[in-house]
BAGUTOR-430619 format. One record per residue (C-alpha): residue in three letters; x, z, y. Coordinates in steps of 0.02 Angstrom, whole numbers, padded with zeros to 5 digits, always signed. Layout:
<nodes>
AlaXZY;...
</nodes>
This chain:
<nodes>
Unk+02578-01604+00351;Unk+02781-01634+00326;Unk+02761-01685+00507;Unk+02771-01536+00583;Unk+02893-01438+00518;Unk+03013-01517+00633;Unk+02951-01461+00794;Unk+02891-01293+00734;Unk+03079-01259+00668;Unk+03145-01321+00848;Unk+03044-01204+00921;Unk+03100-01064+00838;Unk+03272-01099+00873;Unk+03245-01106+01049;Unk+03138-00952+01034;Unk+03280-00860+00974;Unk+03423-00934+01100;Unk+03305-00869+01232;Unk+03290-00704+01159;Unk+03475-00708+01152;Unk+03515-00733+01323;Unk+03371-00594+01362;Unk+03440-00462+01264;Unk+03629-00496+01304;Unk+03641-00422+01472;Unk+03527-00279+01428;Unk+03654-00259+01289;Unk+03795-00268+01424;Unk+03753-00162+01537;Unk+03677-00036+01416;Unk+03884+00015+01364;Unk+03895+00063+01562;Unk+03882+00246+01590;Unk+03775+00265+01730;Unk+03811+00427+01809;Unk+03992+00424+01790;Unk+04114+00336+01917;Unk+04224+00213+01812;Unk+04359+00256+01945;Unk+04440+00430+01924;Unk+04383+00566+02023;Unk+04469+00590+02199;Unk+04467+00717+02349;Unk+04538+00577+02440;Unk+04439+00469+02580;Unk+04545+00304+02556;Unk+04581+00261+02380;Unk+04681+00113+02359;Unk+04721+00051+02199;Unk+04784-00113+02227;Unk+04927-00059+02363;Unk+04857-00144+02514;Unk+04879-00014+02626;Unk+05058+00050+02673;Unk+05081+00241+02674;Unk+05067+00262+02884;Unk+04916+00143+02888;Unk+04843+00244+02749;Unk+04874+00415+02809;Unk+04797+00376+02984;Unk+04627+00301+02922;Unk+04643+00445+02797;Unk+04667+00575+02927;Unk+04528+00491+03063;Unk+04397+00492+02913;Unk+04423+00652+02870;Unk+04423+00714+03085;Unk+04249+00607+03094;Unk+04203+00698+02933;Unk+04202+00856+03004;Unk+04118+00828+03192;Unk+03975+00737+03112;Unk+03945+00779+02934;Unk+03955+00598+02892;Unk+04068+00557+02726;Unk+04155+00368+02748;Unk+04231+00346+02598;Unk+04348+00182+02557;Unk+04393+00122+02378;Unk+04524-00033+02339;Unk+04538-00110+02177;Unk+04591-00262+02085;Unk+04407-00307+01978;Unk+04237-00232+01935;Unk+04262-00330+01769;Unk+04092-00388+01712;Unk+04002-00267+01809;Unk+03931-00319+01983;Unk+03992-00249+02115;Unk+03807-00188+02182;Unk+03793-00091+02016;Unk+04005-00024+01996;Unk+03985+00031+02195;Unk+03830+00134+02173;Unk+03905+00214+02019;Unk+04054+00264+02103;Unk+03949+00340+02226;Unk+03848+00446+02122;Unk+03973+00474+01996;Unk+04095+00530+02151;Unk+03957+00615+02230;Unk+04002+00566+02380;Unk+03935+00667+02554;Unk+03922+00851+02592;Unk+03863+00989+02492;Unk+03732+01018+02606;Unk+03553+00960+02596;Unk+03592+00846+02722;Unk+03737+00728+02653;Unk+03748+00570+02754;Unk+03889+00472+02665;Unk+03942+00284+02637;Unk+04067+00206+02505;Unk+04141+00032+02552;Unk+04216-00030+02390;Unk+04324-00202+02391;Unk+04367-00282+02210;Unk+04504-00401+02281;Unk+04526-00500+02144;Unk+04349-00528+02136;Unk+04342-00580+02325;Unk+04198-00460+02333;Unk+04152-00308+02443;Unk+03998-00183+02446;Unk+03945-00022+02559;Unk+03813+00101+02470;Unk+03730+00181+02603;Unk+03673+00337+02550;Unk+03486+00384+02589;Unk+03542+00506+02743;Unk+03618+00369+02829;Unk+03498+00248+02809;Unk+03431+00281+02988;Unk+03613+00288+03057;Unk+03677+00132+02968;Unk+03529+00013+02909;Unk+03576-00113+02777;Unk+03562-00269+02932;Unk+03663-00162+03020;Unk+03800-00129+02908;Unk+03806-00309+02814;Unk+03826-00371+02999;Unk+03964-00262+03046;Unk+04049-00325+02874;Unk+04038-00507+02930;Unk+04101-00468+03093;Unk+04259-00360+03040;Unk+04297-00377+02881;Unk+04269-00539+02824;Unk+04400-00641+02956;Unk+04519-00531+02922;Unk+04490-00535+02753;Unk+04525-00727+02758;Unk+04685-00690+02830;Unk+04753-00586+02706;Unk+04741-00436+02816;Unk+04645-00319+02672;Unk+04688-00161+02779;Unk+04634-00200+02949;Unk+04471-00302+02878;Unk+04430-00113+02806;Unk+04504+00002+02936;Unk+04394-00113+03096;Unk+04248-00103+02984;Unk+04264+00091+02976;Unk+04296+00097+03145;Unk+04151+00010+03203;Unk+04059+00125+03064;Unk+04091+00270+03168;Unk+04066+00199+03330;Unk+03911+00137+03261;Unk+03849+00315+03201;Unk+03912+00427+03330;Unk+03793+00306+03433;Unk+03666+00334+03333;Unk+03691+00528+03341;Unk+03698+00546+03533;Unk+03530+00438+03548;Unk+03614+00258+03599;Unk+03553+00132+03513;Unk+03688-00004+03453;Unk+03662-00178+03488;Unk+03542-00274+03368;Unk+03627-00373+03241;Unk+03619-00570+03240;Unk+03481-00622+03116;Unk+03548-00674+02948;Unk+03494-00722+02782;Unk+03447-00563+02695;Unk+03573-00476+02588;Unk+03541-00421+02418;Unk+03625-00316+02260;Unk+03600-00489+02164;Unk+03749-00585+02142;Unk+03787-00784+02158;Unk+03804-00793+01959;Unk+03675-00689+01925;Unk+03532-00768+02052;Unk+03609-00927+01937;Unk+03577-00835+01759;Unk+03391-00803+01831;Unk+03363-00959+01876;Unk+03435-01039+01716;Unk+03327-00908+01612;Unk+03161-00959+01692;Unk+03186-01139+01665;Unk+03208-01098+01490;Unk+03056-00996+01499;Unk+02948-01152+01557;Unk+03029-01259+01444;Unk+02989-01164+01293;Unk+02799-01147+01361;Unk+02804-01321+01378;Unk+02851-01353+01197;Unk+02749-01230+01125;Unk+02610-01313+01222;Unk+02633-01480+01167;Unk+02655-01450+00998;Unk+02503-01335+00958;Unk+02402-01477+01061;Unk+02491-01616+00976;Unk+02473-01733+00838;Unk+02310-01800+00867;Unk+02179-01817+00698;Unk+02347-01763+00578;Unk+02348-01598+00609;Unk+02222-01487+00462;Unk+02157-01344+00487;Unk+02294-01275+00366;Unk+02423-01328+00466;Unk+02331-01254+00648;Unk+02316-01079+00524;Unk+02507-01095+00483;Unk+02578-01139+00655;Unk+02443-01113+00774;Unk+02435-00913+00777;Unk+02638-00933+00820;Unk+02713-00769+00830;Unk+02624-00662+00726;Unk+02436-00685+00784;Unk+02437-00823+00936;Unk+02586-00920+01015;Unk+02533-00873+01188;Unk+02524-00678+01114;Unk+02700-00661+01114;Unk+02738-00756+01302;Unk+02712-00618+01405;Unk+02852-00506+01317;Unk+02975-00659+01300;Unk+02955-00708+01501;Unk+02974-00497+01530;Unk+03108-00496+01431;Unk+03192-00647+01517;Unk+03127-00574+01702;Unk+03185-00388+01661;Unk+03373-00437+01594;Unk+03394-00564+01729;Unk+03339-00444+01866;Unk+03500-00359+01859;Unk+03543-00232+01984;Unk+03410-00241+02106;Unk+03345-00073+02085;Unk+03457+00086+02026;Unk+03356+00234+02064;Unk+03339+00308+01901;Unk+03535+00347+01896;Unk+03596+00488+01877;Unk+03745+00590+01950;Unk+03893+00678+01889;Unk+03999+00815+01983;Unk+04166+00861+01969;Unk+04251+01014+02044;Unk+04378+01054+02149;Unk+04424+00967+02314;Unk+04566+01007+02429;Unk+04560+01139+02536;Unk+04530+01057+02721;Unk+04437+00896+02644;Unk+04332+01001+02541;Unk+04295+00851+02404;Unk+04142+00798+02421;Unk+03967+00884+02367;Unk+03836+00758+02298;Unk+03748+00652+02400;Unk+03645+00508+02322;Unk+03622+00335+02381;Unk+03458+00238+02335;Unk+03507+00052+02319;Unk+03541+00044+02515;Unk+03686-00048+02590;Unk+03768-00224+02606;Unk+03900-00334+02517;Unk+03960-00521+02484;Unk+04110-00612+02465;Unk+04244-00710+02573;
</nodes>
């Protein structure tokens, strides 16, 4: 009966390194505060941390943002810095966003964020849910690929952001007097999921099977050997039935590898103030919509 202690201890180890690597990111991400920005607040439409604007290129994009701002009611909003750390970008955008609150105080706030982590070589636009018909996610991750991204290449951080806000507006004043822009090329579609972490799912469901497989195996296993005893001992496997306890371990694994697909149960914060002919901004809300990637 000695016989299979082995391969039930195995399997709990591996039990436990999968429960691990399910409960670490929920872990992670649980020390984020979700309704605060974890940039400081601004009245300002371009925020550069990093210093690659100069002060004339910023002041003009500044200024045209702020002119756009008040013939359409849209908020374009630009922030610059160095890393999101170990936060994606999907999820650090959208709670800049909300914790910014960025749009009108109206109940109409159209708004959009495009955020750039440089050292990251990552960008994201939240679309909040009044654009959405102005600026569809296609639409905008197109218009990213087309601007930003060769001039990105370059080196040329401000123009890559100051032609995609450009074409932004042209885009939405478009939109507003009833033209309709030209359709985008067809690409892949874009999604808040990151390279590392579509890699992390992946790695977590192959653990998954491999654990089923196991468990499998050895409950079936060992031919005329195996007593009754031992079936009693090993067989029920986590507390009542090995296959009892699969559905929570391959949720577990699903829900911590799912990452920042879906968002909608943030919150917001507010924060007073504003200057007096920007106004600050006045709470929109975006739902998840927009477009990133990398260069």
């Amino acid at each position: 009966m000695n016989h299979f202690f082995a391969p039930a201890k195995l399997i709990s180890v591996a039990a436990t390194i999968l429960l691990l690597l399910a409960v670490t990111p929920v872990i992670s991400r649980g020390q984020w505060d979700q309704n605060t920005s974890p940039l400081p607040p601004t009245n300002n439409a371009v925020n550069d941390y990093v210093g690659v604007f100069d002060e004339p290129a910023k002041a003009a994009l500044e200024q045209k943002l702020r002119d756009f701002r008040q013939r359409s009611g849209v908020t374009l909003v630009v922030a610059v810095i160095k890393t999101t750390g170990d936060r994606p970008i999907f999820d650090y955008s959208l709670a800049v966003y909300r914790g910014w609150k960025v749009g009108s105080a109206n109940e109409d706030n159209p708004g959009a964020l495009l955020l750039v982590a440089i050292d990251d070589r990552k960008y994201f636009t939240q679309v909040g849910r009044d654009l959405e018909d102005e600026l569809p996610d296609a639409l905008a991750g197109s218009i990213q690929r087309q601007y930003l991204v060769p001039e990105f290449r370059k080196g040329n951080y401000a123009k890559g952001i100051t032609d995609t806000l450009d074409a932004y507006i042209r885009t939405i004043d478009q939109k507003q007097n009833g033209i309709v822009p030209a359709t985008p090329t067809p690409q892949a579609p874009e999604s808040g999921m990151s390279g590392s972490q579509a890699l992390y799912s992946t790695f977590c469901c192959l653990v998954v099977i491999g654990f089923i497989l196991v468990l499998i195996f050895a409950n079936r296993g060992g031919g005329g050997g195996k007593s009754k005893r031992d079936r009693d001992r090993w067989g029920g496997g986590f507390g009542g039935g090995g296959s009892s306890a699969l559905p929570w371990i391959i949720g577990s694994a699903i829900g911590s590898s799912g990452g920042s697909s879906s968002s909608s149960d943030w919150g917001s914060s507010s924060w007073g103030g504003g200057s007096s002919d920007w106004g600050g901004f006045g709470g929109g809300d975006a739902g998840g919509g927009g477009a990133g990637g990398d260069w």
